[in-house]
DOLUM-319358 format. One record per atom (N, C-alpha, C): atom name; x, y, z. Coordinates in steps of 0.2 Angstrom, whole numbers, plus 5000, padded with zeros to 4 digits. Example, Ala and Ser with C-alpha at 12.3 -4.5 7.8 and 13.67 -1.06 7.14 Angstrom:
BEGIN
<at = N, c1 = 5066, c2 = 4972, c3 = 5039>
<at = CA, c1 = 5062, c2 = 4978, c3 = 5039>
<at = C, c1 = 5066, c2 = 4984, c3 = 5039>
<at = N, c1 = 5064, c2 = 4989, c3 = 5035>
<at = CA, c1 = 5068, c2 = 4995, c3 = 5036>
<at = C, c1 = 5064, c2 = 5000, c3 = 5039>
END
This chain:
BEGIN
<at = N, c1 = 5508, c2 = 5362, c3 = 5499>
<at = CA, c1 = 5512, c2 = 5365, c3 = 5503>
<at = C, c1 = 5509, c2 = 5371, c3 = 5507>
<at = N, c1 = 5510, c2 = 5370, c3 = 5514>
<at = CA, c1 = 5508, c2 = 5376, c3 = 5517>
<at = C, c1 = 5512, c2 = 5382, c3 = 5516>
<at = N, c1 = 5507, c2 = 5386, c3 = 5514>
<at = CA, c1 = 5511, c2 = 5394, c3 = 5512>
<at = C, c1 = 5512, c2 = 5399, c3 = 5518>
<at = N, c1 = 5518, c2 = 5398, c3 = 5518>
<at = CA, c1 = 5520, c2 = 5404, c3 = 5527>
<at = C, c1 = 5518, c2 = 5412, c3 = 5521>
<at = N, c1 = 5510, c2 = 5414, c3 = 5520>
<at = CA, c1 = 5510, c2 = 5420, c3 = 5520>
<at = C, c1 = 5511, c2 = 5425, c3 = 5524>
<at = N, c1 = 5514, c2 = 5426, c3 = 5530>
<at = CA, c1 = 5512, c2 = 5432, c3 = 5535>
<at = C, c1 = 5521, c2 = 5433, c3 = 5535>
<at = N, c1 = 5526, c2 = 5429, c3 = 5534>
<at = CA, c1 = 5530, c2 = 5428, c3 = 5536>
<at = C, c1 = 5535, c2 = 5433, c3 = 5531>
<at = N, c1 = 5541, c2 = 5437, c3 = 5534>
<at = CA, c1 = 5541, c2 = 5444, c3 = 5531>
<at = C, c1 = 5546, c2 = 5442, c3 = 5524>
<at = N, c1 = 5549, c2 = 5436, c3 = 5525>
<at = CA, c1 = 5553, c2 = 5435, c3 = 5518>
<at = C, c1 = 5548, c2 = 5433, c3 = 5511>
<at = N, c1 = 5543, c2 = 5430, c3 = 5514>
<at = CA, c1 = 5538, c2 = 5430, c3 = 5511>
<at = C, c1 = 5534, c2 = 5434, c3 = 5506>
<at = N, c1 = 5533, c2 = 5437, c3 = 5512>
<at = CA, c1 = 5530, c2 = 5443, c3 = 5509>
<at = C, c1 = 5534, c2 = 5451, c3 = 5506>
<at = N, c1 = 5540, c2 = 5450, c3 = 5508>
<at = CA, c1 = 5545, c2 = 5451, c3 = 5503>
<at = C, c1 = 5546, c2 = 5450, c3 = 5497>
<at = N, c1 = 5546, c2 = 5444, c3 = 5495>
<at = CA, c1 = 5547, c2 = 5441, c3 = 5487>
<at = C, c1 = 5539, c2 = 5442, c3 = 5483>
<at = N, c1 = 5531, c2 = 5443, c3 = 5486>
<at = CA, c1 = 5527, c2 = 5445, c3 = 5484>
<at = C, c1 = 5528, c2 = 5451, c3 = 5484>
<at = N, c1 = 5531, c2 = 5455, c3 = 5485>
<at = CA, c1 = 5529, c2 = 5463, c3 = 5486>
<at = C, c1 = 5531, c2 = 5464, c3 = 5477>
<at = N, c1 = 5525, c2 = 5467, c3 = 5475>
<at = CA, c1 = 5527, c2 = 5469, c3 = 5467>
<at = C, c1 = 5530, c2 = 5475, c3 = 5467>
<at = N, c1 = 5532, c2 = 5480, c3 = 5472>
<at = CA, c1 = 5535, c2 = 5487, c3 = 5472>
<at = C, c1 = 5540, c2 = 5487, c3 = 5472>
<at = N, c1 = 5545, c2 = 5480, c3 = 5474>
<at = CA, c1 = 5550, c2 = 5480, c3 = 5476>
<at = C, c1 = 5554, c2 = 5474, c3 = 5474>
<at = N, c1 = 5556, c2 = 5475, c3 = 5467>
<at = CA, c1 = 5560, c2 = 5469, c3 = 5462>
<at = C, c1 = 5564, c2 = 5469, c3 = 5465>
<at = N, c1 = 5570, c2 = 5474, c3 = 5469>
<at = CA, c1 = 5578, c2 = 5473, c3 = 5469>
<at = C, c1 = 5578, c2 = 5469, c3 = 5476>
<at = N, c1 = 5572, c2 = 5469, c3 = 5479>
<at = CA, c1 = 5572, c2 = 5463, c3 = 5488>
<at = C, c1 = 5572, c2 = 5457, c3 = 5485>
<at = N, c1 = 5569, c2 = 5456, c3 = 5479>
<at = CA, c1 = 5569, c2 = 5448, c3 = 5478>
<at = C, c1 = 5576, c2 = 5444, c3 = 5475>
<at = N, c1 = 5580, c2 = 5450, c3 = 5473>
<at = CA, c1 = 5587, c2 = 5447, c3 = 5470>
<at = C, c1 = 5592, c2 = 5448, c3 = 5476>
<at = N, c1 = 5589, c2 = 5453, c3 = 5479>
<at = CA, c1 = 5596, c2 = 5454, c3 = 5486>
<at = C, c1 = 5592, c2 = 5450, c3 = 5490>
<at = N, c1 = 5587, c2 = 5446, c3 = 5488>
<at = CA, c1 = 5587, c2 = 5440, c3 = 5495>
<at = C, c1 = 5590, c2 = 5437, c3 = 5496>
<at = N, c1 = 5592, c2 = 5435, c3 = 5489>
<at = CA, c1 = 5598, c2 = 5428, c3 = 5487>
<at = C, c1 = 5605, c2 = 5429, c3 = 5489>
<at = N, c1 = 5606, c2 = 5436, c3 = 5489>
<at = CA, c1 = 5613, c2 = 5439, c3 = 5490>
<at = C, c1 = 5611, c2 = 5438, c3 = 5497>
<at = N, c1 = 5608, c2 = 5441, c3 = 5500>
<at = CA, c1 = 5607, c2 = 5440, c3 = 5509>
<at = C, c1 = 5609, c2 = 5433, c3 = 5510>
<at = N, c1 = 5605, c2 = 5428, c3 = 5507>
<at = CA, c1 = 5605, c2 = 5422, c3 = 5510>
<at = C, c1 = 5613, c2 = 5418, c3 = 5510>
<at = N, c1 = 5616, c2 = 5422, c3 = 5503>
<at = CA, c1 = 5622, c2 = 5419, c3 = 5503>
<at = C, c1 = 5629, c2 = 5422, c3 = 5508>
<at = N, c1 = 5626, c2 = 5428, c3 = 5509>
<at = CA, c1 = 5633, c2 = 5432, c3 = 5513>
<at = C, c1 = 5630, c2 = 5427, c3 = 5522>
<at = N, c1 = 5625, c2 = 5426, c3 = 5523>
<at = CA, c1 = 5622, c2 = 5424, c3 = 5530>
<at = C, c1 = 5626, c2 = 5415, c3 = 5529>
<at = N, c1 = 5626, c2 = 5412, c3 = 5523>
<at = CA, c1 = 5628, c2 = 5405, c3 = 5521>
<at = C, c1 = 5636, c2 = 5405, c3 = 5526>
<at = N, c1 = 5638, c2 = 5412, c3 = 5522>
<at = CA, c1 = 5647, c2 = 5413, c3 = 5521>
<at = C, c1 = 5648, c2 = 5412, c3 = 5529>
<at = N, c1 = 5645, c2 = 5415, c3 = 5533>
<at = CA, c1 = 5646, c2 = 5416, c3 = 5541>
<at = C, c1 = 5645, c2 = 5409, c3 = 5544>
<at = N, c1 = 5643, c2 = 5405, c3 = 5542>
<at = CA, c1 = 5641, c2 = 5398, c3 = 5545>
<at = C, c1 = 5649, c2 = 5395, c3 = 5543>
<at = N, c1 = 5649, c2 = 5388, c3 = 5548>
<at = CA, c1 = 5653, c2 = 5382, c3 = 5547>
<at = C, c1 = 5649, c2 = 5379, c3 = 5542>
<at = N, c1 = 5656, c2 = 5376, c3 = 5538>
<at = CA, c1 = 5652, c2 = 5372, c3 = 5532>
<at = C, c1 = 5649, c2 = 5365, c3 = 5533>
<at = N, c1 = 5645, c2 = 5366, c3 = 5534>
<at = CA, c1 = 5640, c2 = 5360, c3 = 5532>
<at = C, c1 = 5636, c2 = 5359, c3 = 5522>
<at = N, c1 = 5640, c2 = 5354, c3 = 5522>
<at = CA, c1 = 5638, c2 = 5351, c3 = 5515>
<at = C, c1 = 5631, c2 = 5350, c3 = 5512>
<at = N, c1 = 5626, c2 = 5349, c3 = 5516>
<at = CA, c1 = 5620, c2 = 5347, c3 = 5514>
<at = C, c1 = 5618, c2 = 5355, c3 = 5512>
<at = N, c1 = 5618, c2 = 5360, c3 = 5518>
<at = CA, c1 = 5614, c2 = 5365, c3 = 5520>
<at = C, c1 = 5619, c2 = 5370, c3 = 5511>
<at = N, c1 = 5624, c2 = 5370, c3 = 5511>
<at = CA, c1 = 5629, c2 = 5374, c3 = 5507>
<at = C, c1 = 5627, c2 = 5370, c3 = 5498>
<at = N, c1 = 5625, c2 = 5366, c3 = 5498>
<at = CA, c1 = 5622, c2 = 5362, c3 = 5492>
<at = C, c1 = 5615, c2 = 5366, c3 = 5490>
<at = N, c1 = 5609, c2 = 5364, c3 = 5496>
<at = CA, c1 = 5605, c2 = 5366, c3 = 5495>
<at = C, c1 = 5605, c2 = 5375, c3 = 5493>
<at = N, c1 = 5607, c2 = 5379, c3 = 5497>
<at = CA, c1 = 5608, c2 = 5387, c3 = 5496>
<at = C, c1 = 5610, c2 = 5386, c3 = 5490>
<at = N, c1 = 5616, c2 = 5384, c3 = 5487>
<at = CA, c1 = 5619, c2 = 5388, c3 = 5481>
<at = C, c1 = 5614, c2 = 5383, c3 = 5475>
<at = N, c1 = 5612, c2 = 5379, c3 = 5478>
<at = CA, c1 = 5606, c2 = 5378, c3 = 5472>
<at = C, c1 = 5601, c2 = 5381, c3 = 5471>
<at = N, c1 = 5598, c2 = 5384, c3 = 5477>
<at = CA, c1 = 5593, c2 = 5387, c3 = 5474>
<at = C, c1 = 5592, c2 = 5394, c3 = 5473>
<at = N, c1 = 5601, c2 = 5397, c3 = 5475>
<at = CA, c1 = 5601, c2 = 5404, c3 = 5473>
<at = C, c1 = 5605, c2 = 5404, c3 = 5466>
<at = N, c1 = 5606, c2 = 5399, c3 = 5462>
<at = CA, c1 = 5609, c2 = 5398, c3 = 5456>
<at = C, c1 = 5605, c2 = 5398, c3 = 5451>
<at = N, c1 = 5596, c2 = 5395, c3 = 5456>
<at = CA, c1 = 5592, c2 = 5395, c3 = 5448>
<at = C, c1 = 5589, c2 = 5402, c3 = 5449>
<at = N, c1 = 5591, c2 = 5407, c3 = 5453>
<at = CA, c1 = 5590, c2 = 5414, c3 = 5453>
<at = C, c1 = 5582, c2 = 5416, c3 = 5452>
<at = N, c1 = 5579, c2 = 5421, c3 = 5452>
<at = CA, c1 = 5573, c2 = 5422, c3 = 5454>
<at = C, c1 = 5569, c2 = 5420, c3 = 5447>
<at = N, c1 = 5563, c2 = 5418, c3 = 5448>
<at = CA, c1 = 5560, c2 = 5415, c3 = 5444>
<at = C, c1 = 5555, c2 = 5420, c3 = 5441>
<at = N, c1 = 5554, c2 = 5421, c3 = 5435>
<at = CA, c1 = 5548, c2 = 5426, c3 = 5433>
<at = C, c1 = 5542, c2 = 5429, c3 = 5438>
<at = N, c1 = 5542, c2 = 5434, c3 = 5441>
<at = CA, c1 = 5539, c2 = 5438, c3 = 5446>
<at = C, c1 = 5531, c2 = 5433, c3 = 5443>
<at = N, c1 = 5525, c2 = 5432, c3 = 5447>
<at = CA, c1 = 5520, c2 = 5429, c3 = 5445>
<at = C, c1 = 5516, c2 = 5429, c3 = 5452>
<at = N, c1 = 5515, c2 = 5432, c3 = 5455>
<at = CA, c1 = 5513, c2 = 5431, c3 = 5462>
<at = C, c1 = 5507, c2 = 5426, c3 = 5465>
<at = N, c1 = 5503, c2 = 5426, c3 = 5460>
<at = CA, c1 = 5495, c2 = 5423, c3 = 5460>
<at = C, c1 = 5498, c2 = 5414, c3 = 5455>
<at = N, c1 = 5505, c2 = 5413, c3 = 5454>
<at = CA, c1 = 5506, c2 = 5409, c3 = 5448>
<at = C, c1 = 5508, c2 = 5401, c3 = 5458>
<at = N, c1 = 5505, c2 = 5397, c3 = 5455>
<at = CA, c1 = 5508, c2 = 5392, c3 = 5460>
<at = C, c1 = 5516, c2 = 5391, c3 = 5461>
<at = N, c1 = 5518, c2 = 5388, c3 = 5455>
<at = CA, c1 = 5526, c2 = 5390, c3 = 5455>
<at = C, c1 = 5530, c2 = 5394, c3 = 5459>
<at = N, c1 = 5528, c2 = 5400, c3 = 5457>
<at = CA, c1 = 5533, c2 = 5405, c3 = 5459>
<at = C, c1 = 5529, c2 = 5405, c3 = 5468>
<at = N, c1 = 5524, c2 = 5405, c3 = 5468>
<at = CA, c1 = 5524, c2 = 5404, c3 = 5475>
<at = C, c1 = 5527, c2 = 5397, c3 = 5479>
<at = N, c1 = 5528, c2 = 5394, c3 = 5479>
<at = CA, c1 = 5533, c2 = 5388, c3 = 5480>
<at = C, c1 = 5538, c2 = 5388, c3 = 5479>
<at = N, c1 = 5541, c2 = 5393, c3 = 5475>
<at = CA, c1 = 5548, c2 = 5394, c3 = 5475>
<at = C, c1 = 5548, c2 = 5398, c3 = 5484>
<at = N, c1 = 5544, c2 = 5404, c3 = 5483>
<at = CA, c1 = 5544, c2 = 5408, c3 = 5487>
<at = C, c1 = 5545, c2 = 5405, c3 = 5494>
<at = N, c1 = 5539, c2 = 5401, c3 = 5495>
<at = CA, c1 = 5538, c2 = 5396, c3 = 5501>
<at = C, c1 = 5546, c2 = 5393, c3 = 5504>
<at = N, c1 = 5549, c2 = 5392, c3 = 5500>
<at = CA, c1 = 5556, c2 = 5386, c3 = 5497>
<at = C, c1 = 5560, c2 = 5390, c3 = 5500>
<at = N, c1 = 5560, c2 = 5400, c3 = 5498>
<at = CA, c1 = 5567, c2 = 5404, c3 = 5502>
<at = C, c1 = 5563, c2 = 5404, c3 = 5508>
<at = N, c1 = 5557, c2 = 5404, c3 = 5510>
<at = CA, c1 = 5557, c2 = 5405, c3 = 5519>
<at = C, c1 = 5559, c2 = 5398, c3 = 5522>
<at = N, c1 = 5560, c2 = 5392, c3 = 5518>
<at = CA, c1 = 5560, c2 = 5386, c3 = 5521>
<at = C, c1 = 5567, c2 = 5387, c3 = 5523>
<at = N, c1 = 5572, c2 = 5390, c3 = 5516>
<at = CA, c1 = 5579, c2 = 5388, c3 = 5518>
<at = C, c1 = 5584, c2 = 5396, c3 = 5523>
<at = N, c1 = 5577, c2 = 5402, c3 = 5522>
<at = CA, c1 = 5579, c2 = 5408, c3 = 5527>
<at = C, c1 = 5579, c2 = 5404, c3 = 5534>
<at = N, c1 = 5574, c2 = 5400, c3 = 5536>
<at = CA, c1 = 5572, c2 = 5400, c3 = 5542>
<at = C, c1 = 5576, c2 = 5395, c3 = 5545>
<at = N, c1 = 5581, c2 = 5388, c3 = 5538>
<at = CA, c1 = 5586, c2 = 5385, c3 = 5541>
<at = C, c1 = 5593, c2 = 5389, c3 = 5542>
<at = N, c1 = 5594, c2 = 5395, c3 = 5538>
<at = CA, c1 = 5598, c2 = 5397, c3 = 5538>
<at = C, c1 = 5598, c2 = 5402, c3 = 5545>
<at = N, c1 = 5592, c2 = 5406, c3 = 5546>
<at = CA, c1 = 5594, c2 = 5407, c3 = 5553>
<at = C, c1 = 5593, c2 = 5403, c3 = 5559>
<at = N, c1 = 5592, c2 = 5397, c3 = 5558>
<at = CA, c1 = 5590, c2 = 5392, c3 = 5565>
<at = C, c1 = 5600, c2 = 5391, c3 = 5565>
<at = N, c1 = 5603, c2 = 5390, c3 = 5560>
<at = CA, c1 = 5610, c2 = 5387, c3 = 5560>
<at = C, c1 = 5614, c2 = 5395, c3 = 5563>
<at = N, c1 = 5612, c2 = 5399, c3 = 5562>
<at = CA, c1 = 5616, c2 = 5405, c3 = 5567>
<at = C, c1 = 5616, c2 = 5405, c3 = 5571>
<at = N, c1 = 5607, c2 = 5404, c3 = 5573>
<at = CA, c1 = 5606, c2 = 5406, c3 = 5581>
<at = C, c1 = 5610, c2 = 5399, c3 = 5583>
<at = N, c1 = 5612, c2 = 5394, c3 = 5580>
<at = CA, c1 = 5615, c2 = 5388, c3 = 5585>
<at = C, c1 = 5622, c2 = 5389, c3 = 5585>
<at = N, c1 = 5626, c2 = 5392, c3 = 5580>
<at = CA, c1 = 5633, c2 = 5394, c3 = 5580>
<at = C, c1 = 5634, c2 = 5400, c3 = 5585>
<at = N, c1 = 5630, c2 = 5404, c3 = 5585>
<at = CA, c1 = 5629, c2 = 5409, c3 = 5590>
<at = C, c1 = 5630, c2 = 5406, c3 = 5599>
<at = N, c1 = 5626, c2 = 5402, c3 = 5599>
<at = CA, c1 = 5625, c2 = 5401, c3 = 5607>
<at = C, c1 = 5633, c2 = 5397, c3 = 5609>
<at = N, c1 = 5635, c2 = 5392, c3 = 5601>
<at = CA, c1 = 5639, c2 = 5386, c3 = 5601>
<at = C, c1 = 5645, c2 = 5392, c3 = 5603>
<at = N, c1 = 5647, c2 = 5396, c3 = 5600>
<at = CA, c1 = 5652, c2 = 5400, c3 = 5602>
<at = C, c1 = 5653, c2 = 5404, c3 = 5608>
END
């Protein structure tokens, strides 16, 4: 998997200074979820990946970097789906 290191949720979830970004990401991702029209696939995938909740910090561990890759994957659908309810409205 290609790692979006430069990418700032990314580097957000590695930052080790900063535990309470990595739990309020998930709460971000859910309140950004709640503003959307429901789509089933998108609202599946979100509450499942913020249900298995943050994984033991490991930055250098492959895992936890794949998890990490995985919230830029579902940040970046999550904001592609605003920016389209946005313009749709």
């Amino acid at each position: 998997m290609n790692l979006p290191l430069r990418h700032p949720i990314y580097q957000r979830l590695l930052a080790p200074a900063e535990p309470a970004a990595r739990h309020s990401l998930l709460h971000d991702m859910e309140r950004q979820l709640a503003q959307l029209p429901r789509c089933a696939g998108l609202h599946t995938r979100i509450h499942s990946f913020v249900d298995r909740g943050v994984p033991y910090f490991a930055p250098t561990d492959s895992h936890y970097c794949e998890w990490a890759a995985r919230a830029v994957q579902l940040w970046d659908e999550l904001d592609r789906r605003s920016s389209s309810a946005a313009v749709a409205a």
